[in-house]
N, C-alpha and C positions, 0 to 999 in steps of 0.2 A: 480517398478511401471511403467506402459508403457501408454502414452497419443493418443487419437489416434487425428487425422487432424479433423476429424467430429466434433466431441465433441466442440474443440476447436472453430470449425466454427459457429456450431450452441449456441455455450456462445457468440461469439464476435457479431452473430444478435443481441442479447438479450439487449447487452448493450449500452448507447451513445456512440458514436464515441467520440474518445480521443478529437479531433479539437473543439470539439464543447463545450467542458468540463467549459470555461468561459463564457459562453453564457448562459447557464442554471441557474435557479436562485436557485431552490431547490438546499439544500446542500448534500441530499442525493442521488440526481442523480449526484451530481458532482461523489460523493464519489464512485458511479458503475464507473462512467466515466472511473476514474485514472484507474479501472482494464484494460481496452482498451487502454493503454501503454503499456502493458507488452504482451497482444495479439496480436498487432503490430509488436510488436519486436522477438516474435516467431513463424508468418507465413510463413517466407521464410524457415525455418527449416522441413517443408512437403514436400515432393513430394508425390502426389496422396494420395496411402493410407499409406506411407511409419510411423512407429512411431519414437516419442522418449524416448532413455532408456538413464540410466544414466552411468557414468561413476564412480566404486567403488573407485578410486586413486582420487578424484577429488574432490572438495568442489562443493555440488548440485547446490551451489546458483551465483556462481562466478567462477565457474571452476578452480579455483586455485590448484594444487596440497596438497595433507595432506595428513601425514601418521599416523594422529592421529589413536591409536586403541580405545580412551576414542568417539570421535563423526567423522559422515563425514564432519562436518564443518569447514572451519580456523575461523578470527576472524571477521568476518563482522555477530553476534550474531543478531542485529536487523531485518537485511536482511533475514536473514536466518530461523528467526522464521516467517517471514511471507512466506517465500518462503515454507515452512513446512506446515503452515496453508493452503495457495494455492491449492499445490496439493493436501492435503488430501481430500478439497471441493472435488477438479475434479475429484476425483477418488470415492469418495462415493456418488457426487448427489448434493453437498450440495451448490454448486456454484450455484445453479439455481434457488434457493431462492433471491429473492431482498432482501433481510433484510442479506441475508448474505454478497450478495456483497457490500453493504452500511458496514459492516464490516471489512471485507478485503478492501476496498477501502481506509477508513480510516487507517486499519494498513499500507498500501502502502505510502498514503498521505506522512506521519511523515518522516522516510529514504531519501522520495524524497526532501525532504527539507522543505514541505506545511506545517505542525506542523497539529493538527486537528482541522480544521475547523468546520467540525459538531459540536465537543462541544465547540470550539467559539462562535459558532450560539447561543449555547443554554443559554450562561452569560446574565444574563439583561443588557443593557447600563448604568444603575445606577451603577451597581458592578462595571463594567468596567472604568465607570469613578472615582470612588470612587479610586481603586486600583493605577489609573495614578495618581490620585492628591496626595494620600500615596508616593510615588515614587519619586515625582516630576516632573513627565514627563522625566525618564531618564531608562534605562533598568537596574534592580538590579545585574544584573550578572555582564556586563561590562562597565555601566553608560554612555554609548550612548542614544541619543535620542530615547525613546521609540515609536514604531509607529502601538504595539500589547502588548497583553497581552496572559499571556501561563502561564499556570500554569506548575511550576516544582519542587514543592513539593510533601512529599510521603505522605499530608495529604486528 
């Protein structure tokens, strides 16, 4: 797959600026935001019209060497499926939907360590507090003070 500098530019007008990403109150323009991290961080990688291809010895998402012949991934599997979903937008169209990138934003979110806030957003305060007071105000995983709720169940 080859990306070209255009494409790229003209997604990065489309979307908030990274900077600006706690400023905004909608959760689903944060969620485009976080994509303007990763478009950031692949601009200097252009010169003019020059592209980028990938390296077949190389894990896509981290550059790590792998001679797996089962995938081109090593083990950064979270990363790597979004890094999969990404390009596949860019190369078919599909980045250029806002409902998608409100998607990809939130697969980004999670990795980056944000957990998902849009469906944060969408818990009543009732539930929310309900679930603390179940708890005791402590995090069920490690019994540290809880200061969120996340669901991480497979129900």
């Amino acid at each position: 797959m080859i990306v070209d500098a255009a494409s790229l530019h003209r997604l990065s007008s489309e979307l908030p600026p990274s900077g600006d990403i706690r400023r905004l109150e909608d959760v689903e323009e944060q969620a485009r935001g976080v994509l303007s991290y990763i478009l950031d961080s692949v601009s200097g990688w252009f010169i003019d019209d020059q592209t980028l291809t990938e390296d077949p010895k190389a894990c896509p998402n981290c550059g790590t060497p792998t001679d797996s012949q089962r995938t081109p991934y090593c083990e950064c599997r979270e990363t790597a499926a979004f890094v999969r979903q990404f390009r596949s937008s860019l190369s078919n169209g599909a980045i250029r939907n806002p409902d998608r990138q409100v998607a990809l934003g939130q697969k980004l979110w999670r990795p980056l360590g944000g957990g998902l806030p849009l469906h944060r957003s969408l818990a009543p305060e009732r539930a929310v507090a309900q679930v603390m007071r179940r708890a005791g105000g402590k995090c069920e995983l490690c019994g540290a003070p809880a200061i969120d709720v996340d669901h991480t169940g497979g129900g």
